[in-house]
ROZALO-985656 format. One record per residue (C-alpha): x, y, z; residue in three letters. Coordinates in steps of 0.02 Angstrom, whole numbers, plus 50000, padded with zeros to 5 digits. Layout:
<atoms>
{x->X&y->Y&z->Z&residuo->ALA} $
...
</atoms>
This chain:
<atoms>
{x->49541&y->51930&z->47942&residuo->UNK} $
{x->49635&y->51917&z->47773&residuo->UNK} $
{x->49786&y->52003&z->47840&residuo->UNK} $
{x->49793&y->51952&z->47998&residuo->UNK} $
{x->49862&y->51804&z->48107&residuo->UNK} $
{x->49679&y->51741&z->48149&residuo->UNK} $
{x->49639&y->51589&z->48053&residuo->UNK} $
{x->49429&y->51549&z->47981&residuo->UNK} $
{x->49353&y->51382&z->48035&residuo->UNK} $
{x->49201&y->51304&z->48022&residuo->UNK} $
{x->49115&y->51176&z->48154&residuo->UNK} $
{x->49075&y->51039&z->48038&residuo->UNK} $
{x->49046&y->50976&z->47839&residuo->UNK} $
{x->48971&y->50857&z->47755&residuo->UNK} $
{x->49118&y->50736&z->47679&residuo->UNK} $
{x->49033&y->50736&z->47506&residuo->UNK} $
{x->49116&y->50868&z->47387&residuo->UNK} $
{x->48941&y->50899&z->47315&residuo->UNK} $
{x->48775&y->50837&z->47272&residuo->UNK} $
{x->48602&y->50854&z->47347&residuo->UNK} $
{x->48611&y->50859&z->47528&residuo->UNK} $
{x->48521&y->51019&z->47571&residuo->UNK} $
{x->48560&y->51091&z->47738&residuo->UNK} $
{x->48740&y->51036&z->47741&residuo->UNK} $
{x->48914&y->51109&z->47692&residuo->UNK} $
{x->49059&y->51024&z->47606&residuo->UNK} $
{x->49228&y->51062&z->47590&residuo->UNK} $
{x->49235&y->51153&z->47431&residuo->UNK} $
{x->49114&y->51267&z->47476&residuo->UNK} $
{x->49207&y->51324&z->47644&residuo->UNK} $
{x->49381&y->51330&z->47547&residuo->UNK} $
{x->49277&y->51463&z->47436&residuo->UNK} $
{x->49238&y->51552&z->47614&residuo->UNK} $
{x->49419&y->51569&z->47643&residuo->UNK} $
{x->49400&y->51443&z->47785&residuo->UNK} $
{x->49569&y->51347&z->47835&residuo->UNK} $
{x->49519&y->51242&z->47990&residuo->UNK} $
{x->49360&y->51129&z->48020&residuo->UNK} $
{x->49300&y->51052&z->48180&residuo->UNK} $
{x->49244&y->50884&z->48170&residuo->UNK} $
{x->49162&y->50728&z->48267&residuo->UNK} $
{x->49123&y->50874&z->48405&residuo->UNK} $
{x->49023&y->50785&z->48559&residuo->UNK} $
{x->48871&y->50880&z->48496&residuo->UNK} $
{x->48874&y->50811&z->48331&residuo->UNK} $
{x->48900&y->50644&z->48393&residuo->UNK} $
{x->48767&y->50662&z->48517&residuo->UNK} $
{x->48618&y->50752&z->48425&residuo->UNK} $
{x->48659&y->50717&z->48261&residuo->UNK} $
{x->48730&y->50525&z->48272&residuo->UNK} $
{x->48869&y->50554&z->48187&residuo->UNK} $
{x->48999&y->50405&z->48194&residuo->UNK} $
{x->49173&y->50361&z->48190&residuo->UNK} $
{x->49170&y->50312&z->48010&residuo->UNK} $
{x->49067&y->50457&z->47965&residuo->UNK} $
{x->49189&y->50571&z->48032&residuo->UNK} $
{x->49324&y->50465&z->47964&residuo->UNK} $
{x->49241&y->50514&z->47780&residuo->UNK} $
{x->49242&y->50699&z->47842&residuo->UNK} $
{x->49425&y->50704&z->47891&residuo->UNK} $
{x->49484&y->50626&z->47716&residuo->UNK} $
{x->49362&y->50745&z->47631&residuo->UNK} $
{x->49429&y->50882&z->47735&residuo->UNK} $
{x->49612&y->50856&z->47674&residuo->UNK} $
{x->49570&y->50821&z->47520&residuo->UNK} $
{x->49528&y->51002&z->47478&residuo->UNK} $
{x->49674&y->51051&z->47619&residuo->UNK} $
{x->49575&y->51096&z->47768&residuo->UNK} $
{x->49655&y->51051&z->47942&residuo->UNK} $
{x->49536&y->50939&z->48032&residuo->UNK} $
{x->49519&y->50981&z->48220&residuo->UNK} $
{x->49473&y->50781&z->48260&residuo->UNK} $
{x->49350&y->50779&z->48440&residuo->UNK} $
{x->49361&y->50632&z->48548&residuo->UNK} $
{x->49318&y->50610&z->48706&residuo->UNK} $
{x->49206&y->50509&z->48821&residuo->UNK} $
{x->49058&y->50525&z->48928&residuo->UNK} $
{x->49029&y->50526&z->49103&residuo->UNK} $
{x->48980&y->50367&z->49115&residuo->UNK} $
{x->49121&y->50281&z->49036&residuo->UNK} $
{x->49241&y->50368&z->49133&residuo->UNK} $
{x->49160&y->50304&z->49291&residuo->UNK} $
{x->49164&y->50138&z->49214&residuo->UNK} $
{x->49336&y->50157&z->49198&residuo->UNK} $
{x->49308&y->50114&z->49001&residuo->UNK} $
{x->49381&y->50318&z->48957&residuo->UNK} $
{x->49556&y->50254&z->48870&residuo->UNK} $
{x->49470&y->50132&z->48772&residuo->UNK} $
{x->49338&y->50238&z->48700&residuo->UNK} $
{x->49452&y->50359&z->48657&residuo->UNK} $
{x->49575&y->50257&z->48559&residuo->UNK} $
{x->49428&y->50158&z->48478&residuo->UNK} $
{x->49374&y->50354&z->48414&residuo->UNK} $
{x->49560&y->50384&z->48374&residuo->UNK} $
{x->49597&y->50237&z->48300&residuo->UNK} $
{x->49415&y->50227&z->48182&residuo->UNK} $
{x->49415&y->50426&z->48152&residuo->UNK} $
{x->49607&y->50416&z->48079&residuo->UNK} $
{x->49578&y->50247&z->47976&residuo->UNK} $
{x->49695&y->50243&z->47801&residuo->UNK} $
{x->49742&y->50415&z->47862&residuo->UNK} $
{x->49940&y->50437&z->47791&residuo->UNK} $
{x->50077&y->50499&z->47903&residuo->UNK} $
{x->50078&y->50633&z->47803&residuo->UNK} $
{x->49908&y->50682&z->47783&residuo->UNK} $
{x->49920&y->50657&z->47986&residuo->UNK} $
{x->50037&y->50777&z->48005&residuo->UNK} $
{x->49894&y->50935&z->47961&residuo->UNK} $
{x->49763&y->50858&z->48097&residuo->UNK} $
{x->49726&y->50925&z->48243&residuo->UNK} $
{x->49659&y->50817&z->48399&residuo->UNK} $
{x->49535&y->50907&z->48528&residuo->UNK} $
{x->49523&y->50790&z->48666&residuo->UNK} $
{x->49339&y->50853&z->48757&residuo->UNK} $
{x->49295&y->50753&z->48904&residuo->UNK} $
{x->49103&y->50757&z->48861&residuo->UNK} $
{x->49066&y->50754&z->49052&residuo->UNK} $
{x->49137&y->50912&z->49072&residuo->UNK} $
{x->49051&y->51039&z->48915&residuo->UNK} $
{x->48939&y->51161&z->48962&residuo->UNK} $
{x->48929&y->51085&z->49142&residuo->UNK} $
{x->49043&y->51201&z->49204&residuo->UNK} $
{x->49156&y->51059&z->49277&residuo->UNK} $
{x->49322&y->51049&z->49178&residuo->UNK} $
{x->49440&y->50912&z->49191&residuo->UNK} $
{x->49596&y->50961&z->49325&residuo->UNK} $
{x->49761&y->50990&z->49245&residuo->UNK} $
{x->49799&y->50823&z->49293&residuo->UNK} $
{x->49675&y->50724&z->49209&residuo->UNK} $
{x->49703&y->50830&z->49027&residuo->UNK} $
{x->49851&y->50777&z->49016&residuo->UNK} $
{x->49844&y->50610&z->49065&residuo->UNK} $
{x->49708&y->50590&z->48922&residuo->UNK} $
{x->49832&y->50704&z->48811&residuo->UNK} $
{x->49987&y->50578&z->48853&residuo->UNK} $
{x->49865&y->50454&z->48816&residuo->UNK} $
{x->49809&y->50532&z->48664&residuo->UNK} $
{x->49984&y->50555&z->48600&residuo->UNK} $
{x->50033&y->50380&z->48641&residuo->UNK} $
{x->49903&y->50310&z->48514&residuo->UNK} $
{x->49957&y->50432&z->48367&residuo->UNK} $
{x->50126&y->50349&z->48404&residuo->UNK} $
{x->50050&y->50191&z->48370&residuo->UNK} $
{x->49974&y->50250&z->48218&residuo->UNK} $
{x->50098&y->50355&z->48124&residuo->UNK} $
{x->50242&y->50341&z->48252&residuo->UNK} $
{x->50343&y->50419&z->48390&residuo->UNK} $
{x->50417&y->50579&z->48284&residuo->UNK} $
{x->50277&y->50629&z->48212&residuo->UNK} $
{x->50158&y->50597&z->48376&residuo->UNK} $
{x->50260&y->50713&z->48467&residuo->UNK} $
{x->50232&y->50844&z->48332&residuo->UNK} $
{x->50043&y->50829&z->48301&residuo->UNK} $
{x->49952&y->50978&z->48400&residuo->UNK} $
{x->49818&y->50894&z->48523&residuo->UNK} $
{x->49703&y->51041&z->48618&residuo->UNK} $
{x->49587&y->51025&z->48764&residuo->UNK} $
{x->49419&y->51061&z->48759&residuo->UNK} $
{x->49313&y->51053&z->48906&residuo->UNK} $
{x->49236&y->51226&z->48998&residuo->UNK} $
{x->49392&y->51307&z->48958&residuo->UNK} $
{x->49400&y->51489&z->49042&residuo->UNK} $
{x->49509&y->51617&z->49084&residuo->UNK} $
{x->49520&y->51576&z->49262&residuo->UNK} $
{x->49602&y->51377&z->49179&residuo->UNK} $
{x->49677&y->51414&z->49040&residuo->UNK} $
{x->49859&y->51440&z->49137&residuo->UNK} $
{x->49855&y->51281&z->49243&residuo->UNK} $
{x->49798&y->51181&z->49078&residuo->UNK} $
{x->49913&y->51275&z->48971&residuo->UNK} $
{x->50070&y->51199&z->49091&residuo->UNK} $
{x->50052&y->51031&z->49050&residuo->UNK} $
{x->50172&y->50968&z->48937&residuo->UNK} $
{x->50062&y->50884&z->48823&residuo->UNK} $
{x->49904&y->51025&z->48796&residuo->UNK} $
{x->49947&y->51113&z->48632&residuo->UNK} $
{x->49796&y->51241&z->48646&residuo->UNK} $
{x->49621&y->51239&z->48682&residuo->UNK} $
{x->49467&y->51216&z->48585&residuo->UNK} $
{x->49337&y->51353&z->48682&residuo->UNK} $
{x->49167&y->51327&z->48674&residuo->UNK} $
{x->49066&y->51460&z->48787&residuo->UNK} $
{x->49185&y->51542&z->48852&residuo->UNK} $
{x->49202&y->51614&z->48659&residuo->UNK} $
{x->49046&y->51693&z->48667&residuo->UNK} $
{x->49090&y->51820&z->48786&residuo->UNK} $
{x->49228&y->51925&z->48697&residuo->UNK} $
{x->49299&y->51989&z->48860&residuo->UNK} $
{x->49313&y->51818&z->48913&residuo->UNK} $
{x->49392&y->51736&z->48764&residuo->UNK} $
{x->49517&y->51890&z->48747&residuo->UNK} $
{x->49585&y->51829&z->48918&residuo->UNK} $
{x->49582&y->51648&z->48859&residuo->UNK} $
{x->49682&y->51704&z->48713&residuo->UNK} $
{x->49789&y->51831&z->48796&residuo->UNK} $
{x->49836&y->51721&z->48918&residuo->UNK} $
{x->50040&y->51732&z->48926&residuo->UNK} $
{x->50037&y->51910&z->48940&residuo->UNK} $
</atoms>
């Protein structure tokens, strides 16, 4: 992977440099792996694990501390988007996860919006309603760190992305890539995801 155009990432850290904490990773240890990227506050974690918003919060300024680009997850759950609550869980994430983040320390992270309703269910989100999260999404960085730099920041979607999706999502003017979850572990599949243009 050294010469090539494929970046290394890792699905989570612990936001401690070091220490006892057996079982966990830290940021040192997967800049010494050659990693470059690191997923954070995924739905999993959040769910299985309890991880919070503050948590991840440490992660991310751990993270780019030792100059790894957080991929930041939000998203919410079925049941909050049939309470209608879906905007304002996902800017409470956004808005705890990137706490005394700078602009330009902003500027490295990635977003992954995952509508948790729709991983590993096989229902994905329709075009429509990724990027109404990912206008949504991009609306709140603006808040944060403002319009400029909003409109720069790289926001995916994550949500049973497949090869048979990825062009419809792909079209919408604010889905910067995907973050693919089982579609990855088919390598037929995922070459189609990433192939996608041709």
């Amino acid at each position: 992977l050294r010469d090539s155009s494929i970046g290394l990432g890792a699905q989570n850290m612990h936001w401690e440099a070091g220490g006892s904490y057996t079982g966990e990773i830290s940021a040192p240890m997967l800049v010494n792996l050659g990693c470059r990227y690191v997923i954070l506050g995924h739905s999993e974690r959040r769910q299985y694990f309890g991880e919070s918003d503050e948590g991840i919060n440490k992660k991310i300024k751990s993270a780019l501390t030792f100059e790894l680009i957080p991929v930041v997850c939000v998203g919410e759950t079925l049941k909050e988007r049939k309470e209608g609550s879906f905007k304002r869980v996902v800017e409470t994430q956004l808005n705890l996860c990137l706490k005394e983040v700078s602009p330009e320390e902003a500027e490295r992270v990635v977003i992954a919006y995952e509508p948790v309703w729709a991983i590993g269910t096989g229902v994905t989100a329709t075009p429509e309603q990724a990027e109404e999260m990912h206008s949504f999404v991009r609306k709140v960085l603006a808040e944060l760190f403002g319009e400029d730099l909003a409109d720069s920041m790289r926001i995916q979607y994550g949500g049973s992305v497949k090869p048979e999706n990825i062009k419809e999502l792909m079209r919408e003017p604010d889905i910067d890539g995907a973050l693919v979850g089982g579609a990855s572990l088919d390598a037929s599949s995922f070459a189609k995801i990433v192939k996608y243009r041709e």
